[in-house]
N, C-alpha and C positions, 0 to 999 in steps of 0.2 A: 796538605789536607789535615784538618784538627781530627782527634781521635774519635769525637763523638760522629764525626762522622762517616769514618772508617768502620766503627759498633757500626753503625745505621745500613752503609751499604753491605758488609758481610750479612747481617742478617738478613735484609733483605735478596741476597745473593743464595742464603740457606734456605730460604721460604720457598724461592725459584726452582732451584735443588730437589727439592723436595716433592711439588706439583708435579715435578715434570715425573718424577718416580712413581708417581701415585699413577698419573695418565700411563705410564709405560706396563703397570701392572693391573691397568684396567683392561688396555688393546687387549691385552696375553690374556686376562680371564676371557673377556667379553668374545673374543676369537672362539674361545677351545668351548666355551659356553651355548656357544650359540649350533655349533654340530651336537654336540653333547643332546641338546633340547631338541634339535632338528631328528636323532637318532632313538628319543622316546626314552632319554637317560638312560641308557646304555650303553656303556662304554663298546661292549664285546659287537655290537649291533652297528658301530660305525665301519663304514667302507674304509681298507687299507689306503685308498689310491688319496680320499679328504684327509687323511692324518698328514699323508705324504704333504701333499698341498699345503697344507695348514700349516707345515712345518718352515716349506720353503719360500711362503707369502710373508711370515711373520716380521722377518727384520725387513723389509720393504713397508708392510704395513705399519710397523713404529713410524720410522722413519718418514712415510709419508705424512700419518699422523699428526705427530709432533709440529713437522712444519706446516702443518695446514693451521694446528690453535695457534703458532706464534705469532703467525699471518694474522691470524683475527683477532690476534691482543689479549688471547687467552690468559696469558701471565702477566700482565699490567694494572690489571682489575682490581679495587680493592674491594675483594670478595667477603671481608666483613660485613660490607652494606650493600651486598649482592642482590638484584634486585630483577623486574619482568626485561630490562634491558641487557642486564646479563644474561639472562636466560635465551632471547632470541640472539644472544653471539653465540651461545651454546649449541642450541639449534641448528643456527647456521655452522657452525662451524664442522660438528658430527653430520650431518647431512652431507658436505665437501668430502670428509675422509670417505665416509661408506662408498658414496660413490666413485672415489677414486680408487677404490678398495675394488668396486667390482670391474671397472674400467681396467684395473693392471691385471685381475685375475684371467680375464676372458682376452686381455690381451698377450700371456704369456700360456694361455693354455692350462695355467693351475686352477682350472674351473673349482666351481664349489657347487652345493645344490643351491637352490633356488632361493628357498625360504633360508639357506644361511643370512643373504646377506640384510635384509628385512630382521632377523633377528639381533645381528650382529647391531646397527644401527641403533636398534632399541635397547640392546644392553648397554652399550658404550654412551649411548645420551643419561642411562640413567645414572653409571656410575662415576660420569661426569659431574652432573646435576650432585650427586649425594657428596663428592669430596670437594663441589664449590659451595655447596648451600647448606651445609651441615650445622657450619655455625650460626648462617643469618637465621633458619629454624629455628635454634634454641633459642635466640634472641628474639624472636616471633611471639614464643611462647611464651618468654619473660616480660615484655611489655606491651604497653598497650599503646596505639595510636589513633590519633584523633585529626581528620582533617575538614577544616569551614572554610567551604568555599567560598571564595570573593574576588570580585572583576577585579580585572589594574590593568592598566594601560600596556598595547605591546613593548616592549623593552630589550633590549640585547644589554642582557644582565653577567654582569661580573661577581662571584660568593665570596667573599672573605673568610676562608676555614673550611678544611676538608673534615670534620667533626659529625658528629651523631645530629647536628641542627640545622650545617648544611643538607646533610643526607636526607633529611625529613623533608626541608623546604622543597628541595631538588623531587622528589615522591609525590609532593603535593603539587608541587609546577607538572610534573608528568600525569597527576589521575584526573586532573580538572578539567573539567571543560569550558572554563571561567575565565582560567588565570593564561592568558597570553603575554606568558612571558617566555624569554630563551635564553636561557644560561650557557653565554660563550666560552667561560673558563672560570677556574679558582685559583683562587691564591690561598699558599697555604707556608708556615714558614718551618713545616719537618721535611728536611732533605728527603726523608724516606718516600715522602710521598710524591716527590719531585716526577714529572715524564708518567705518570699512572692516570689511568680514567678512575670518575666518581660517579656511578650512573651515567659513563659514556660522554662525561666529562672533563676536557683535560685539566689535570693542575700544572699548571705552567710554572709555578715558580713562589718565591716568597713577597716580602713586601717590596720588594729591589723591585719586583718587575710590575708593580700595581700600573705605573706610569704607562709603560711601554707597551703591556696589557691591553689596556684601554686603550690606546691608540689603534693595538694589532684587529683585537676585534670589535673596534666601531662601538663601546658601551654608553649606556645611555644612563644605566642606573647600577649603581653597585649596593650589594646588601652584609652589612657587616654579620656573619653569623658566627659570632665565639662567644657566645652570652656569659662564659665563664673568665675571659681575658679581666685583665685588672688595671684598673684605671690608668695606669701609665700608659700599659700597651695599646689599651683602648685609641687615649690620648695621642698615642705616635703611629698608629695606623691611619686613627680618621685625619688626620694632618696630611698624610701625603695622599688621602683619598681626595679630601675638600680641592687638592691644587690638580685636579685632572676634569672638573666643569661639571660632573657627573650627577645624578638626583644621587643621593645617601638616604639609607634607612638602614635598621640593626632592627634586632630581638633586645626586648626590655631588660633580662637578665637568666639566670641560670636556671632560676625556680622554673622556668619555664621546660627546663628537660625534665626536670625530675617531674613534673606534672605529667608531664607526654604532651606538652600543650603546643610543641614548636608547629608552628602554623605560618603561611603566606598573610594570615587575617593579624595574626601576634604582631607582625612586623611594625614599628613605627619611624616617622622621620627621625633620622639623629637633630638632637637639638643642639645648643650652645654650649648645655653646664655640661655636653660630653667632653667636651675640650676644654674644660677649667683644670685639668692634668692634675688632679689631685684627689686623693683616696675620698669615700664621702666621709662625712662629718659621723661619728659613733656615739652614744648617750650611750650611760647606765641604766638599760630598762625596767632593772625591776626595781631602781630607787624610784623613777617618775612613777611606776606605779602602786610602790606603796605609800605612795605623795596622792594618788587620787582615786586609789580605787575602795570603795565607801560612799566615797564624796559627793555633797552638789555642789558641782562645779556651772559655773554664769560666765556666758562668754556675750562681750557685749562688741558689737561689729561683727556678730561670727556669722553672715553672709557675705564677708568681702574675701577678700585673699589670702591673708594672713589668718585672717578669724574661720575661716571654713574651714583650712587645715589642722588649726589648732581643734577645731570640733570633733573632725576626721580621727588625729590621734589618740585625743581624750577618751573618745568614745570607744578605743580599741583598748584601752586600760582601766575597765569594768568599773566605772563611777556608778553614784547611788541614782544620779541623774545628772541630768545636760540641758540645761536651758541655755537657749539662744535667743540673745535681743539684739535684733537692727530694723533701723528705717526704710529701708529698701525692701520692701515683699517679694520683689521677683529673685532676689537674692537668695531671701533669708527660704524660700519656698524652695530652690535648686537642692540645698543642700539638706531640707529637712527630708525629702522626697528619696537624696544618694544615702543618707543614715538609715532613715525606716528600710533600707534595701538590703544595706551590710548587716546591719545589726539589728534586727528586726525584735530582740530583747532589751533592746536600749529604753530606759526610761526618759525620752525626749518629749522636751518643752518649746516650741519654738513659739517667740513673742514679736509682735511689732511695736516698738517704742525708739522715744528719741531721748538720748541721753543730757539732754538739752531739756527735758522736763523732771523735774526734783520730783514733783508726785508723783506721775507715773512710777521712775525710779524706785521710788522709796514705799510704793504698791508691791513691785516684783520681788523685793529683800523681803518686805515684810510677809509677801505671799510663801515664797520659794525658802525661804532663810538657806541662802547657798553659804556654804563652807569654802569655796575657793572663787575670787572673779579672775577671770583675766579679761582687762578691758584694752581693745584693740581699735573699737567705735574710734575715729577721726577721720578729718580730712585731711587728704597728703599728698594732694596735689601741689605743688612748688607754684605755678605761674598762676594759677587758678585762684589760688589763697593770695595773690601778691594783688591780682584785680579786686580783690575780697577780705579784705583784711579782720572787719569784723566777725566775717562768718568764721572765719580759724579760731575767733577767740571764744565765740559762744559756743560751741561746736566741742573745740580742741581742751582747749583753760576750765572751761565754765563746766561742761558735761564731763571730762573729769573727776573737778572737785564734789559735783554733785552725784556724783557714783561714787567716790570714796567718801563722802560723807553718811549717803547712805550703809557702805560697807561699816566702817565705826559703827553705828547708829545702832546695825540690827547683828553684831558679834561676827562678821567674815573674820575665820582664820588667817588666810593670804589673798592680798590683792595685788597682784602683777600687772603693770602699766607694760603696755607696749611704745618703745621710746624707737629714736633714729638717729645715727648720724650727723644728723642737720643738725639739733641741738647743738652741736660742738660749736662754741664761735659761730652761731649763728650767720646769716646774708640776707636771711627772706622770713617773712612772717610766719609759714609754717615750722622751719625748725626753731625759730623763738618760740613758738607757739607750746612747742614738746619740750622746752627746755621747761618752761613756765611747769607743765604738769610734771616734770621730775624733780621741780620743788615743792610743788602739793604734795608728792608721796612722800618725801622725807618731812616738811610739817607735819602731812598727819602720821606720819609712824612714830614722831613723836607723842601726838598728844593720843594717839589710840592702841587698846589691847590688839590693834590688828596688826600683823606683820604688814607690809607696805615696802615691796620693794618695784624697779624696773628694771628694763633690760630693752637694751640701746646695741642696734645692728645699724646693717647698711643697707642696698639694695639686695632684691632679691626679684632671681630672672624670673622673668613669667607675671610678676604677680600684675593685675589691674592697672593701667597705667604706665608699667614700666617703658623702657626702651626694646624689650622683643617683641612683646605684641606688634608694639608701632612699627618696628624694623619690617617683621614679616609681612602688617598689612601694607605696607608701601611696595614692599618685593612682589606681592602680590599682585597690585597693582600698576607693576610695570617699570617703577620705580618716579622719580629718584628718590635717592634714600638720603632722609638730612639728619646730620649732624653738628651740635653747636659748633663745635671748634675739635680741629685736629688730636691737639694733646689734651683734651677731658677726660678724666681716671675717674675711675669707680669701683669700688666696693662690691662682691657679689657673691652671693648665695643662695642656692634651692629655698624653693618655698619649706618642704621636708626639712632640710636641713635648721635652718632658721626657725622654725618654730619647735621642732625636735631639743635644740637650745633652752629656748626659751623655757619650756616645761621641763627641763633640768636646773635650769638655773629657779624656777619655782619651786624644785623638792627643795634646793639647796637654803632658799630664803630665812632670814632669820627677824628682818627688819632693816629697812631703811638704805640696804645694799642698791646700787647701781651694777648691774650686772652687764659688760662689755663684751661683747662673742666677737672672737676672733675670724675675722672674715677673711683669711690669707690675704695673696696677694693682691693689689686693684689691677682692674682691665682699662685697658684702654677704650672708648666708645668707639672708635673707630676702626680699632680690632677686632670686637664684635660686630661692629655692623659688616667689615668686612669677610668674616667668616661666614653668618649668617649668608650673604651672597654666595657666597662658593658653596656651603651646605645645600641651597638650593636649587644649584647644578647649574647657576649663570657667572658670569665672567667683572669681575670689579671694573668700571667705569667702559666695560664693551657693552653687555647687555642692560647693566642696570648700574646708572650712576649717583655716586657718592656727593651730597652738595651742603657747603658747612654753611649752617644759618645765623652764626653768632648766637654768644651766651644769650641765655633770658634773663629777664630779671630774677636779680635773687638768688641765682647761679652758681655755685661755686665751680674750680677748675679740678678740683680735688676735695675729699670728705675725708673729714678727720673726725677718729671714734674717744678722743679724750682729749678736755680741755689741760691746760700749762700747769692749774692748778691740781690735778688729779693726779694719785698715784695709781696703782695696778696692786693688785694683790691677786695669789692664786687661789685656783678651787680644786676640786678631786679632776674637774675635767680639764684636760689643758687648752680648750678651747673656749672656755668661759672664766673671765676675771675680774675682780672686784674694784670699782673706781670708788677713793679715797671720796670722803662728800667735802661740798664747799659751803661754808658757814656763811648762812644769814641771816638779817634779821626778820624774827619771822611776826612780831607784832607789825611793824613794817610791811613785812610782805604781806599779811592779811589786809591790810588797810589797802594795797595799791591794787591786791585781787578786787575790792570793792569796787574801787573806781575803774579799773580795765571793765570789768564788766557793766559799770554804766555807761560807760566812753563807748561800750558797743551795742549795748540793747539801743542807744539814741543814734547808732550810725555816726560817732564820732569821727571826722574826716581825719584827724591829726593822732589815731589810735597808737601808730608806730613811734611816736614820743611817750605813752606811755608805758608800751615793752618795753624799750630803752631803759627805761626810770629802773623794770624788776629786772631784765637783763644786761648789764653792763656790755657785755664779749656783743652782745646782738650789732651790726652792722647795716647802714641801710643807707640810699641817698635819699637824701632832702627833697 
């Protein structure tokens, strides 16, 4: 046995120790208390023959005592988050002694009067109650609890953590009238808590037994509650939870105790990026915000994925204002709708235009004169652009050039391109498409006083189109779940994460920088999709099967964030690095931007031999 857990069991061998002292010198008050009171507190007033009695009940009375709470689990409890179900073992428990109290008196002849044993009852409940609930009291009075009720389906539920969030959740499954659910056991991984109830629930054991757990009590849904565990541990619990078929859900995070906020309503599905097994991604907050707080900042796409978050942040880093331009209304309307909500002092602008029209554009700079754009506006669908080639280019190339033109034109301090992956050695017309506009930024950061830098990621889970949506709405649906091909890798990061990046790598800008965010390591798609099943509490290829559809056009098997030609240089963050630029010619390059965009305002069918021409690495079949 390791030491810390020899600490663990002595003290809790001391605790034990201890209680049982406390009860033994309750019996003896609550005894001699209760004639005292019956006698009208006077000692002199008490009948010789009830002393006599009283003296030769007393060690029967411990003793039967004693063993009637161990029976009832009196000292198993963990009486910190002592609660109305500790208090009916309490109950029950002193109701068992009195009356065995009065059962051995009348049956040995050491009668007592009448109203002793009524009194006695009621002493010994209370100073019961006052040396189990002392502490939960204070702790009553020091915080505050909030409970929002809401249906869920019945469940034989397993807790993850015997902590202050299981206790709450556990509170909240017991006041409701709502919540049918039954918490069959916890797992907890402090030996001390090993064989003790939690609100009359047992903790069976650590994460060793989550497996055997689940099997013993039939669970249906398990809820992670350690909203303080740290991503490892996160990572290596929900791993052996996903392999038991079970629904998974957790509490978002820690804030949530120190609010009082832990709730059955707080609870959310565990998702994917919980198992990316890796700490989150950290910025410098108060460089991004002395990067934009003043500022008008122009976010153009900021109803899609990437662009709504980055609005989301921005807007928490006191800008002079926020204007939002996209095409999409019902988009750009969600998110003006969630800002007017958070930040109800925001100086918010939200516009409809397409960045595909030069005057419109060149309306909004000269209306707005923003200080900072980050333009995110594109299409970025792979197969969609591949049926669609022109639309990438008028869209992608052309509303680009025609926003950083405008940005030159009317003095933007920084304009930040949102670039991707796919640029690398391009395969499909969309990442030529983004290669094309990260040589507009470094053209014009040449020819303009505006800094012009990008910043080139990979995928990022959740966002519009990804692979999770699609994953979960097939799981949904019953399945099957497709997948191009077995060994397909990818790149992945929080939307948070990835744009959090990005508006670092914008304090950092100076001009013409290509700015690379380290995406750790790639996932397998097939890994993912297989988690996502088991997260879902179904069985890979029993309930919901896996069916591989072949690459699509365009495809890669792998993404790569730097081409042969590019070095890496660091920055303050070591998650953000700097790609060497590739020299070209840029009277050239203007001339064949001319003609890519008449090759596609006319629906040019052979537009992919003009990429080719400005992209060399671009790859494509004939």
């Amino acid at each position: 046995m390791r030491i810390d857990e020899k600490i663990t069991l002595r003290k809790r061998f001391n605790r034990t120790v201890a209680l049982v002292l406390v009860d033994i010198m309750a019996i003896i008050v609550a005894s001699f208390a209760s004639l005292y009171i019956r006698y009208e507190f006077s000692f002199r007033a008490i009948r010789p023959i009830f002393i006599d009695h009283y003296e030769w009940t007393l060690p029967f009375n411990i003793c039967i005592t004693l063993l009637v709470f161990v029976l009832c689990k009196m000292y198993k409890s963990v009486w910190r988050y002592a609660s109305a179900t500790e208090l009916i073992h309490i109950v029950f428990a002193v109701t068992v002694s009195a009356v065995l109290h009065l059962i051995f008196c009348q049956a040995t002849g050491w009668y007592m009067p009448r109203s002793y044993y009524f009194l006695f009852w009621v002493l010994l409940f209370g100073f019961v109650c006052v040396s189990r609930f002392s502490y939960r009291i204070l702790r009553l009075f020091r915080s505050k609890y909030r409970g929002i009720n809401q249906s869920a389906e019945q469940n034989n539920v397993m807790l993850i953590g015997a902590g202050a969030a299981a206790n709450a959740i556990l509170k909240e499954i017991e006041m409701s009238q709502y919540l049918h659910l039954q918490v069959k056991c916890i797992i907890d991984d402090s030996p001390g808590c090993h064989g003790k109830l939690l609100r009359g629930v047992p903790i069976v054991g650590g994460r060793d037994r989550i497996a055997d757990a689940a099997r013993q009590y039939e669970i249906d849904e398990i809820i992670f509650a350690i909203p303080s565990a740290s991503t490892k541990t996160r990572k290596e619990i929900l791993d052996i939870c996903k392999e038991t078929g079970c629904k998974l859900r957790a509490l978002p995070g820690v804030y949530q105790l120190i609010n009082g906020d832990v709730s059955v309503s707080e609870l959310k599905e565990v998702e994917i990026e919980d198992l990316l097994g890796r700490e989150p991604i950290r910025i410098n907050v108060q460089e991004v915000l002395e990067s934009l707080r003043g500022k008008k900042v122009l976010v153009t796409g900021g109803g899609g994925s990437i662009g709504s978050e980055l609005c989301r942040q921005i807007a928490s880093h006191q800008p002079k204002q926020l204007i939002i331009v996209d095409i999409y209304e019902n988009n750009a309307y969600e998110i003006q709708q969630e800002l007017l909500r958070k930040y109800p002092k925001l100086h918010l602008q939200v516009l409809i235009a397409s960045v595909r029209n030069a005057e419109r554009i060149e309306d909004i700079f000269a209306t707005y004169r923003p200080d900072i754009v980050y333009h995110a506006a594109a299409h970025k669908h792979v197969p969609l652009m591949e049926d669609s080639p022109n639309e990438a280019i008028k869209n992608n190339v052309m509303g680009t050039y025609k926003t950083a033109l405008a940005a030159d034109r009317f003095g933007v301090e920084k304009f930040v391109l949102i670039s991707t992956d796919k640029a690398v050695n391009p395969t499909n017309v969309m990442g030529a498409s983004k290669r094309i506009c990260e040589m507009v930024v470094q053209m014009m950061n040449r020819r303009s006083k505006t800094n012009f830098v990008a910043v080139r990621f990979g995928n990022v889970l959740g966002s519009n189109g990804s692979v999770i949506p699609l994953f979960k709405k097939q799981i949904a649906e019953g399945g099957p779940v497709t997948v191009t091909h077995p060994d397909i890798i990818r790149y992945f990061m929080t939307i948070p994460e990835a744009v959090s990046l990005v508006l670092q790598a914008g304090a950092y800008a100076k001009g013409g920088e290509i700015f690379v965010l380290d995406m750790g390591e790639p996932m397998k798609i097939l890994d993912l999709a297989q988690n996502l099943i088991k997260l879902s509490g179904y069985r890979v290829d029993e309930d919901i099967e896996i069916v591989f559809t072949g690459l699509r056009p365009g495809e890669k098997m792998y993404e790569e964030l730097l081409m042969d030609e590019e070095g890496l240089r660091k920055t303050a963050n070591a998650r953000i690095f700097i790609g060497k630029q590739i020299e070209f010619d840029e009277e050239l390059f203007t001339e064949q931007l001319q003609k890519l965009e008449a090759d596609a305002v006319s629906e040019h069918a052979d537009i992919r031999r003009d990429i080719k021409e400005i992209v060399p690495t671009y790859r494509y079949e004939e």
